[in-house]
C-alpha positions as CSV (number, residue, x, y, z in Angstrom):
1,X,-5.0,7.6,12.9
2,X,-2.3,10.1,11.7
3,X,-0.7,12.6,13.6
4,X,-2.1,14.8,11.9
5,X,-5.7,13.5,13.4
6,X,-4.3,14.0,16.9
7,X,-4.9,17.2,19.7
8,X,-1.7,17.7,21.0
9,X,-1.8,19.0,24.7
10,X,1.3,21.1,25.9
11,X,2.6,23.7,28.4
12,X,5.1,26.0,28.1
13,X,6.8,27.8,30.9
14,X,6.9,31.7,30.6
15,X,6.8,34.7,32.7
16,X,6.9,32.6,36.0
17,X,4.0,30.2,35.2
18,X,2.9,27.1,33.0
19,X,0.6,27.5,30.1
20,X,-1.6,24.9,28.7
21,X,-2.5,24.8,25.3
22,X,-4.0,22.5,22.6
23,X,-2.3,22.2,19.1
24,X,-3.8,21.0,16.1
25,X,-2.5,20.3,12.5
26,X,0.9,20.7,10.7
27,X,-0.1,24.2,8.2
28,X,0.9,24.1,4.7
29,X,3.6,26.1,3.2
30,X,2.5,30.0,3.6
31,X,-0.3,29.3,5.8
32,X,-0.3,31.5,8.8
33,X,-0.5,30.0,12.3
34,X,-4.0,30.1,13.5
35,X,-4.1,31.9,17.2
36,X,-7.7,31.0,19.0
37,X,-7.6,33.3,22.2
38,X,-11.2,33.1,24.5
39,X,-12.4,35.0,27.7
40,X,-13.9,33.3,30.9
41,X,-14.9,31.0,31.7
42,X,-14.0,28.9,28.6
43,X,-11.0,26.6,28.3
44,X,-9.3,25.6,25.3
45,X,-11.2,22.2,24.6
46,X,-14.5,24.9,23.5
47,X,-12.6,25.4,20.2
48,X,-12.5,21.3,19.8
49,X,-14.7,22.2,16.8
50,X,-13.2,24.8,15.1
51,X,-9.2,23.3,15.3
52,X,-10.9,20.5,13.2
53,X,-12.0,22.5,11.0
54,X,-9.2,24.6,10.5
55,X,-6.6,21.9,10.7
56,X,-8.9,20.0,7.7
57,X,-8.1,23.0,5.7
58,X,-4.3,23.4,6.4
59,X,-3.9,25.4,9.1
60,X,-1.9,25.1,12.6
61,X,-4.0,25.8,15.1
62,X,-3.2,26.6,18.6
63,X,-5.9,27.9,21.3
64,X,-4.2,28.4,25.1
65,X,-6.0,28.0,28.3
66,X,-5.9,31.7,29.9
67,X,-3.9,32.0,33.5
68,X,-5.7,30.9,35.8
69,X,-7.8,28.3,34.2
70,X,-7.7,24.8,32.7
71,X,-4.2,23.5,32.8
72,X,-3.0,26.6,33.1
73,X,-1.0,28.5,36.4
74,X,-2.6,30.8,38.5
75,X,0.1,33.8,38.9
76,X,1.0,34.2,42.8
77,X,-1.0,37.9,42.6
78,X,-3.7,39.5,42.1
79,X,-1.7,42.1,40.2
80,X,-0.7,39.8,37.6
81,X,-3.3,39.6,35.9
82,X,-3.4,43.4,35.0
83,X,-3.0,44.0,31.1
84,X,0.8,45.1,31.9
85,X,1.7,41.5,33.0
86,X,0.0,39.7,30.4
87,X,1.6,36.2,29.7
């Protein structure tokens, strides 16, 4: 099995909190990075499917667990998760 075979599972720290996401595939020279954003309840692991897919075909593909779900922090307030604090 190649690296390139492997979900990579990662968090980054930003705006106060940790973010989970799930990386797949290198991308080939002029291939865009593909972004795979979902709304509640889902969690990265629903796009399992689709990285393949896309990371078959030469694309880096990375789809974050929202705040507040998965692996992901829950910001300290209620007020974080308006559209202005988005992380």
């Amino acid at each position: 099995m190649s690296d390139q075979d492997i979900v990579h599972h990662r968090r980054v720290h930003t705006n106060g909190i940790w973010i989970h996401f799930a990386e797949k595939g290198k991308g080939k020279e002029g291939q865009p990075l593909v972004l795979l954003i979902l709304g509640f309840p889902q969690l990265s692991s629903a796009w399992t499917f689709h990285m393949e897919r896309l990371a078959e075909s030469g694309y880096r593909v990375v789809a974050p667990d929202m705040r507040g779900y998965g692996d992901s922090d829950c910001p300290p307030h209620p007020a974080s998760f308006s559209i202005w604090s988005g992380t």
